[in-house]
N, C-alpha and C positions, 0 to 999 in steps of 0.2 A: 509396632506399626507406626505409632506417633515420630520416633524417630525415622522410620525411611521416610514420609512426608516431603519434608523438605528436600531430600535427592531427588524422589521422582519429580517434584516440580520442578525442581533445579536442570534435570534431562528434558524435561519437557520442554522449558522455555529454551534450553540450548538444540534443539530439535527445530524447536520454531525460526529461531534466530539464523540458523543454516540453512531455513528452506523459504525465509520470506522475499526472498528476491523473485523465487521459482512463483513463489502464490502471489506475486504481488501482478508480476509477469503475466499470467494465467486469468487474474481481474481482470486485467489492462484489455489482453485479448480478448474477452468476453465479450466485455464494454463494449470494443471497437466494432465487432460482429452486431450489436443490436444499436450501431451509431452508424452503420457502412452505408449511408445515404449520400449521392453525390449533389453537391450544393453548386448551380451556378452561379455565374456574375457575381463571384464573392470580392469586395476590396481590400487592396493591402492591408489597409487598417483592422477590418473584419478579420482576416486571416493572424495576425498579428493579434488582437483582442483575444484569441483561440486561442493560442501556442502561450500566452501567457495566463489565462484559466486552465490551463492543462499545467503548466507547470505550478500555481500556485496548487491547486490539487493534487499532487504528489508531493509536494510539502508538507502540506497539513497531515496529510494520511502519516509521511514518516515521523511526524511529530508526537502524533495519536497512537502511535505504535511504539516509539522510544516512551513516551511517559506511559503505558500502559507495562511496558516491562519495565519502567526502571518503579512501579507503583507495586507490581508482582514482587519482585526481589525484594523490598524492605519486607 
């Protein structure tokens, strides 16, 4: 048993690895359903402010997600 160990996690993480676009995708969408409020009189700059905390937050997540596998694998 000790030796499979290390396969199954090894499929595990190769499992994850192939499906985190789909779940990450699946977040994103959730999110955006409990975010779907329409904002007026927003300014360029507001909008702009937005698109770049959206993107720094996909960053971090895939950051959090590569050292959380590359912390798995050693």
């Amino acid at each position: 048993m000790d030796d499979e160990l290390p396969k199954i996690i090894k499929k595990c993480l190769k499992l994850l690895e192939d499906n985190i676009e789909v779940l990450s995708n699946m977040e994103l969408d959730l999110e955006d359903r409990k975010e779907d409020e329409l904002v007026s009189d927003l300014k360029l700059h507001q909008l702009y402010d937005m698109t770049d905390d959206v993107s720094e937050s996909t960053k971090l997540k895939r950051a959090e997600f590569n050292f959380m596998r590359r912390k798995a694998e050693d």
